[in-house]
C-alpha positions as CSV (number, residue, x, y, z in Angstrom):
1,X,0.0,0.0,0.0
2,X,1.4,3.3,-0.9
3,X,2.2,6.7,1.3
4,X,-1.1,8.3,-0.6
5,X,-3.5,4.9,0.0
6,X,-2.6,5.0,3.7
7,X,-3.6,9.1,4.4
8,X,-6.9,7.9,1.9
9,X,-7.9,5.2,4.4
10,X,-7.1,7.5,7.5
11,X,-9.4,10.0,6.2
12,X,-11.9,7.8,5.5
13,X,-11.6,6.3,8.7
14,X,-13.0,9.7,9.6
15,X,-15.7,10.0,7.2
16,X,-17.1,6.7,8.8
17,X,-16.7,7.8,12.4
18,X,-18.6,11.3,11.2
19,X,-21.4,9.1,9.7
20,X,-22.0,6.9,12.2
21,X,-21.4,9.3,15.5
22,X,-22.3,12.5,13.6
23,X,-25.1,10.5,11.9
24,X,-27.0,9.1,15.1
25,X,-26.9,12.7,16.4
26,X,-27.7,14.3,13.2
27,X,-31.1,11.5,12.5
28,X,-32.1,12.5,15.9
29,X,-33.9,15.7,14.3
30,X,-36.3,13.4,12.7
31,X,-37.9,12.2,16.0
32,X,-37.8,15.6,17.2
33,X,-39.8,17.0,14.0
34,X,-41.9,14.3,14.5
35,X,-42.5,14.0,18.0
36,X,-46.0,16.2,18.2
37,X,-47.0,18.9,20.1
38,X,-46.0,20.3,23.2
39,X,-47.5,18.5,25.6
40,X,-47.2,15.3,23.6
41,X,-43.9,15.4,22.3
42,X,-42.0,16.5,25.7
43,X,-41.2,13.1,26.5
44,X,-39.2,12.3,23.7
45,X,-37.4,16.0,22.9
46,X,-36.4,15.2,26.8
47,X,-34.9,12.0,25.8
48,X,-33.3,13.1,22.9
49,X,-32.0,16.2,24.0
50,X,-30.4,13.7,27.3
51,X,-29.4,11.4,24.8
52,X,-27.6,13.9,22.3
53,X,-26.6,17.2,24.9
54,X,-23.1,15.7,26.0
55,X,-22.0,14.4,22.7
56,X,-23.5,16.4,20.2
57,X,-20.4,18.9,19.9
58,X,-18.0,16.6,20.3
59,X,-18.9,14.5,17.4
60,X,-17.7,17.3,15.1
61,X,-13.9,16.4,15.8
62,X,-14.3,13.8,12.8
63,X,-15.8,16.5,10.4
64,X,-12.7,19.0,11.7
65,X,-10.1,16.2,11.2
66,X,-11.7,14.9,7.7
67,X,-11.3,18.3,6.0
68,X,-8.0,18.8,7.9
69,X,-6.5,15.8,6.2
70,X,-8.4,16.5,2.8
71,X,-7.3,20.3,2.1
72,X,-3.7,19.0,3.0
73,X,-3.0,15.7,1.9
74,X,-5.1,16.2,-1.3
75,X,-5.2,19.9,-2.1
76,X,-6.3,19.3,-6.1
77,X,-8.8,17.5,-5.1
78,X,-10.2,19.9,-2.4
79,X,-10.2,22.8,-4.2
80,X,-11.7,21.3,-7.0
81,X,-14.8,20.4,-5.2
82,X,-15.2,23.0,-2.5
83,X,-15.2,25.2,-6.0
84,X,-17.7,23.0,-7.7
85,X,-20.2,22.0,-4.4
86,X,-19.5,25.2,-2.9
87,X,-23.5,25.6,-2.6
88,X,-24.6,22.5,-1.0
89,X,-21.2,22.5,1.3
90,X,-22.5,25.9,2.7
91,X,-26.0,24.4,3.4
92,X,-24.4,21.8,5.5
93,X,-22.5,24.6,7.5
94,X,-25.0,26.4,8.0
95,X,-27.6,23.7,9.1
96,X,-24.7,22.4,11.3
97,X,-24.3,26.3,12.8
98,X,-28.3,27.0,13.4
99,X,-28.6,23.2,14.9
100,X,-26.2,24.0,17.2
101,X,-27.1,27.0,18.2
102,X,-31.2,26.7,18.2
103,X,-30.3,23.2,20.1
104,X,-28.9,25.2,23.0
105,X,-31.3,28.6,22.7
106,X,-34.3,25.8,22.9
107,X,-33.3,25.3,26.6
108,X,-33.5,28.9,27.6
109,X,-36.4,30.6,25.3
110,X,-38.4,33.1,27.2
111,X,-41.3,31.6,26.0
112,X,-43.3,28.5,24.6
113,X,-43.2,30.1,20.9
114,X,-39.8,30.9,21.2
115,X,-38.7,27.2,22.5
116,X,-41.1,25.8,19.2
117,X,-39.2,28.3,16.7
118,X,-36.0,26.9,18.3
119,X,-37.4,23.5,18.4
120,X,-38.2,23.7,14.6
121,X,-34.7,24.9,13.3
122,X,-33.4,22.4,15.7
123,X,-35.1,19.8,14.0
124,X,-35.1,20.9,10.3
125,X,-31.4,21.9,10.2
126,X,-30.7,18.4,11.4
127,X,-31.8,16.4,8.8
128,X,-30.6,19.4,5.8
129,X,-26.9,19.1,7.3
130,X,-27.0,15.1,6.3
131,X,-29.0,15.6,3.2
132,X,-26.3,17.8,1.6
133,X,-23.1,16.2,2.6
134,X,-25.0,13.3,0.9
135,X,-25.5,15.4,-2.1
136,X,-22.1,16.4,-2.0
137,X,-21.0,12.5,-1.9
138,X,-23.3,12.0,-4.9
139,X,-21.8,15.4,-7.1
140,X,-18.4,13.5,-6.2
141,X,-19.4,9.3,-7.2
142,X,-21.2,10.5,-10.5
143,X,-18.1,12.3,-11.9
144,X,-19.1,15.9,-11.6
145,X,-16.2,17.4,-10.0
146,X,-14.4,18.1,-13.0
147,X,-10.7,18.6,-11.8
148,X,-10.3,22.3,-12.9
149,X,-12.8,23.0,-10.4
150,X,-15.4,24.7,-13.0
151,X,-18.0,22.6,-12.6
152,X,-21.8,23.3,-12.8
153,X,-22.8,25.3,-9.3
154,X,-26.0,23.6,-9.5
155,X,-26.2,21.0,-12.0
156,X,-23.6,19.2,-10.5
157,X,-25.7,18.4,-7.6
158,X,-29.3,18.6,-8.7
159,X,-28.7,15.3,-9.9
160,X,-30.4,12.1,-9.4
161,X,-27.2,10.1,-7.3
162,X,-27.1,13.4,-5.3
163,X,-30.7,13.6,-4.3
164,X,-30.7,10.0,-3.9
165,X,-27.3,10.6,-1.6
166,X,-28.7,13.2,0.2
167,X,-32.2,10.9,0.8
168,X,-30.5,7.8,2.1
169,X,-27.8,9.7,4.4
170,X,-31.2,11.4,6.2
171,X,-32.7,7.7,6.2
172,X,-29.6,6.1,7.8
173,X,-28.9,8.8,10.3
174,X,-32.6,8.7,11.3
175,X,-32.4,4.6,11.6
176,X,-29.2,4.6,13.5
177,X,-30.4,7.7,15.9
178,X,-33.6,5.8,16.4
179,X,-32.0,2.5,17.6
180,X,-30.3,3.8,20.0
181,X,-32.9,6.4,21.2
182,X,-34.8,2.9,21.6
183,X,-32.4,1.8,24.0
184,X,-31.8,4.9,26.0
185,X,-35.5,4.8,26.5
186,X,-36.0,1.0,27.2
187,X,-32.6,1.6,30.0
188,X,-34.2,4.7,31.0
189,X,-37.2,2.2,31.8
190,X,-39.7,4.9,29.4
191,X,-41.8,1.9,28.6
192,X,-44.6,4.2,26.3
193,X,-41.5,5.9,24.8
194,X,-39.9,3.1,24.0
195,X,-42.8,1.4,22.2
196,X,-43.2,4.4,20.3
197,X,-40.0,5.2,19.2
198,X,-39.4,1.4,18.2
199,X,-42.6,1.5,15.9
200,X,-41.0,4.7,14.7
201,X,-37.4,3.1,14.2
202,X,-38.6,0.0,12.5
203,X,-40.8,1.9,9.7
204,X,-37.7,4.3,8.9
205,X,-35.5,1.5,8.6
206,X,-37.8,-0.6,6.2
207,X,-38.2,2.9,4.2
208,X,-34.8,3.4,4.0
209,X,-33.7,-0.2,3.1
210,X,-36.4,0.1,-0.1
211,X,-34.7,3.6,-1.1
212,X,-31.5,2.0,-1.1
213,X,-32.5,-0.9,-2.8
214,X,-34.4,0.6,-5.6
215,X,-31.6,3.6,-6.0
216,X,-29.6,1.0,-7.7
217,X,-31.7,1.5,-11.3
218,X,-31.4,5.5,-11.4
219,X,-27.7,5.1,-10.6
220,X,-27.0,2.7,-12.8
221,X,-27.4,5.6,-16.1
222,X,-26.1,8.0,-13.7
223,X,-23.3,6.9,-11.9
224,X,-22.1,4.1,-13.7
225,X,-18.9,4.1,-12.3
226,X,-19.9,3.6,-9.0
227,X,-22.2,1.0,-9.6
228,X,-20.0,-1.1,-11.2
229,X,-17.7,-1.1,-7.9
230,X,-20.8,-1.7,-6.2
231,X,-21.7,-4.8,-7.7
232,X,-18.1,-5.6,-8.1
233,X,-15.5,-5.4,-5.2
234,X,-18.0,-3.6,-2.7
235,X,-20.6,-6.3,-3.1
236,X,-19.8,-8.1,-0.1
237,X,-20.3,-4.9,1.8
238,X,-23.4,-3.9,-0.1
239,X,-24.9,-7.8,1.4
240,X,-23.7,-7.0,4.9
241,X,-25.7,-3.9,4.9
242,X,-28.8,-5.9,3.5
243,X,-28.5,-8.8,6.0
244,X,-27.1,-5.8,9.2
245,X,-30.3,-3.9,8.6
246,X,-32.4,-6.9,8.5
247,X,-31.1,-8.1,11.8
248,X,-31.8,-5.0,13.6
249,X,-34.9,-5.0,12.2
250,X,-35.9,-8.4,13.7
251,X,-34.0,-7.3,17.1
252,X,-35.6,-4.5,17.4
253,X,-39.1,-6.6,17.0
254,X,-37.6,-8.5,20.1
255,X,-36.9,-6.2,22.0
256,X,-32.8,-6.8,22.1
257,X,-31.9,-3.4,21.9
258,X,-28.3,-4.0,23.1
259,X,-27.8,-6.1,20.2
260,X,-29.4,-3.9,17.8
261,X,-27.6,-1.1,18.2
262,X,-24.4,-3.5,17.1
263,X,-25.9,-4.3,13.9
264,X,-26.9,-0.7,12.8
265,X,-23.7,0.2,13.6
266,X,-22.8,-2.6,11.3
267,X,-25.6,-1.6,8.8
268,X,-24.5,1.8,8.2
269,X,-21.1,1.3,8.4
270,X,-21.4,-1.6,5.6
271,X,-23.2,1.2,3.3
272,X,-20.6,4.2,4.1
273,X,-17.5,1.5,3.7
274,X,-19.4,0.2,0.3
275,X,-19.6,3.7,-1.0
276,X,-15.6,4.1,-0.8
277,X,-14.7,0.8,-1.6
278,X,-16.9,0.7,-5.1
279,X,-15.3,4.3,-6.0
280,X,-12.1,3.5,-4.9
281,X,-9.6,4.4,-6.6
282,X,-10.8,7.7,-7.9
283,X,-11.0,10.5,-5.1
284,X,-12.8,12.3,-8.0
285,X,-14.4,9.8,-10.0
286,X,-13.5,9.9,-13.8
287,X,-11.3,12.8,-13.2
288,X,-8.5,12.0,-10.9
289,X,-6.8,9.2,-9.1
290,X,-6.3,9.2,-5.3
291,X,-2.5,8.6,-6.1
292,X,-2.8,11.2,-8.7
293,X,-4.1,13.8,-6.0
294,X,-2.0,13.7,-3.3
295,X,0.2,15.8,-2.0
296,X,4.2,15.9,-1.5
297,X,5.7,12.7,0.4
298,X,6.8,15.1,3.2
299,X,3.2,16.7,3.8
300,X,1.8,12.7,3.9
301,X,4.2,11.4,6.2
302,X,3.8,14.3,8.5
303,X,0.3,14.2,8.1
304,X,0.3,10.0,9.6
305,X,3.0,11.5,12.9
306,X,-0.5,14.3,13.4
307,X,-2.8,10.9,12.7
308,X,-0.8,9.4,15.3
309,X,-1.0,11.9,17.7
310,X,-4.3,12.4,17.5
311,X,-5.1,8.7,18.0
312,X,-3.5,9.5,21.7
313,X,-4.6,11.8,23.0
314,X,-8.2,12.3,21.3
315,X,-9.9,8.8,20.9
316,X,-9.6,8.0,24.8
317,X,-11.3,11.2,26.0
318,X,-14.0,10.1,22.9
319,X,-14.4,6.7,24.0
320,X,-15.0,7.9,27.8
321,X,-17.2,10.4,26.9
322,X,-19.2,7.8,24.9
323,X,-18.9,5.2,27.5
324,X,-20.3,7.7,30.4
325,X,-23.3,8.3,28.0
326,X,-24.3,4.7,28.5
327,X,-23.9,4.1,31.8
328,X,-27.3,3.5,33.9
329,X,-26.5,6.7,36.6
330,X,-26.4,8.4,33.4
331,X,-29.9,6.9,31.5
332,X,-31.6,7.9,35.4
333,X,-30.1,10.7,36.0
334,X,-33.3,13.0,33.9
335,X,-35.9,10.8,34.7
């Protein structure tokens, strides 16, 4: 494996730690737009905002070190897409910026209408921020990042594989947020919550499964490329994502929530991993190479020492903070 192969699979190590820990906090919006009223839906905006409130921050570390990495390692390839998806990669910043900031203003309106207006750009900017990184993701696996960076500012991503990207990474997030909102609730010992929000969970996974399922004729014109990796060399992945989701379909049926929050992880992880393993080894597909993108030797190598670094002293205070969130003081300690 070369210099430029290992800083690719470092990155990507963070685009799948974004998706899946960024992604559960991100699909929570959906149960929050969805919850009801006032009075109806304060159960579950308690639990999700107990759930979400010490992690929710933190998760951005893997957007912070993705980009890091990119712009550096692969600067042709950066600019070329940040120049091209310019529009949609604002969207995403900006639903990231008003989620956070109407997720903490929601706690401290003045009034009811004020916490509902918060509530609602909480909620809304949750699921846009997912929708266009997966539109992004789609501009970039149909080939419409052309290297010069002059691509169409909106044709590029008012595309099919882009709304269809943009769909499914709102579907998955929603699933995976919902499984383990199930299980926070069930530890939590919220027996009509968690009823409701695994009724909720199992018809957003079988919706999402179908959309991924029957993307796979639109894409086929559109992103042909990708789709041959997809039924090629990602195809394993692409089964372990059917068989993942099906499982935590049937555990979540059974009440095994423990379990089922393995296998989503699983699930999504199998579709994210699928997606970079059928493009591979374009970073821009049908323009340029991940080889032909990087950078100097000097800027990679010092790049994996930063990798290294950050593997030591960041991922323990992340896996604490994750492992508090689960404890059972923790699940009690609002209700």
């Amino acid at each position: 494996m070369t210099l430029a192969l290992v800083v690719a699979a470092a990155m990507f190590v963070g685009i799948l730690a974004y998706a899946l820990f960024g992604g559960a906090d991100f699909g929570s919006g959906f149960y929050d737009l969805t919850a009801g009223g006032s009075r109806g839906g304060a159960a579950l905006r308690t639990q999700i905002d107990h759930s979400i409130g010490p992690v929710w921050e933190a998760n951005h570390v893997w957007l912070v070190y993705v980009l890091v990495i990119w712009w550096t390692a692969f600067p042709t390839a950066f600019a070329a897409t940040m120049n091209t998806l310019i529009i949609p990669m604002l969207l995403a910043l900006l639903g990231i910026v008003l989620r956070g900031a109407s997720f903490v203003f929601r706690k401290y309106a003045a009034t009811l209408a004020q916490a509902r207006v918060f509530g609602i750009v909480f909620a809304g900017s949750s699921l846009i921020t997912p929708f266009f990184l997966g539109a992004v993701v789609g501009a970039i696996a149909s080939g419409r990042v052309p290297i010069e960076g002059r691509g169409d500012l909106i044709g590029s991503w008012v595309t099919p594989t882009s709304i269809i990207g943009g769909v499914v990474a709102v579907g998955t997030c929603s699933f995976l947020a919902g499984v383990f909102l199930v299980a926070d609730a069930a530890r939590a010992g919220s027996v009509d919550l968690e009823h409701r929000l695994r009724r909720t969970t199992i018809g957003v996974g079988v919706a999402t499964g179908m959309i991924v399922l029957g993307a796979l004729v639109p894409l086929r014109d559109d992103a042909p490329t990708l789709v041959e990796g997809l039924q090629g060399r990602a195809a394993p992945l692409v089964v372990v994502s059917a068989l993942a989701g099906l499982g935590t379909l049937l555990l979540l049926g059974g009440r095994r929530y423990a379990a089922a929050r393995v296998t989503a992880v699983v699930a999504v992880a199998a579709v994210v991993a699928g997606w970079g393993v059928g493009q591979y080894p374009w970073m821009l597909v049908d323009e340029l190479r991940i080889e032909e993108a990087a950078g100097a030797s000097a800027t990679l190598e010092a790049l994996l020492v930063v990798v290294g670094l950050a593997g030591v002293l960041v991922l323990p205070s992340l896996a604490y903070l994750y492992r508090l969130t689960q404890t059972e003081p923790w699940a009690h300690s609002s209700h």
